[in-house]
Phi, psi and omega in degrees: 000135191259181151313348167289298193308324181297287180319324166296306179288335159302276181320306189292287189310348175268324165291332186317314213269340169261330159259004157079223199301233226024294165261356170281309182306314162334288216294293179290322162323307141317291166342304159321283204290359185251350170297293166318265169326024159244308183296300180315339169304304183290293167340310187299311173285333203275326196274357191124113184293352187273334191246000000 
């Protein structure tokens, strides 16, 4: 995880505790979206960075 995403993610939890669902609804989305993208990472190396 790099530091930035850490800082992205500090930030959404501090709007989470301040605008309420809302940025929670934010919040698991990114989550989603840092998920896809770690499995897409993984996929990516297995089949060959070449293809």
């Amino acid at each position: 995880m790099t530091t930035q995403l850490v800082g992205d993610v500090l930030i959404l939890a501090l709007a989470a505790r301040v605008f309420g669902a809302d940025a929670i609804a934010l919040l698991r989305r990114l989550a989603a979206v840092g998920v896809r993208a770690g499995v897409s990472e993984m996929t990516r190396h297995q089949r060959g960075a070449g293809r």
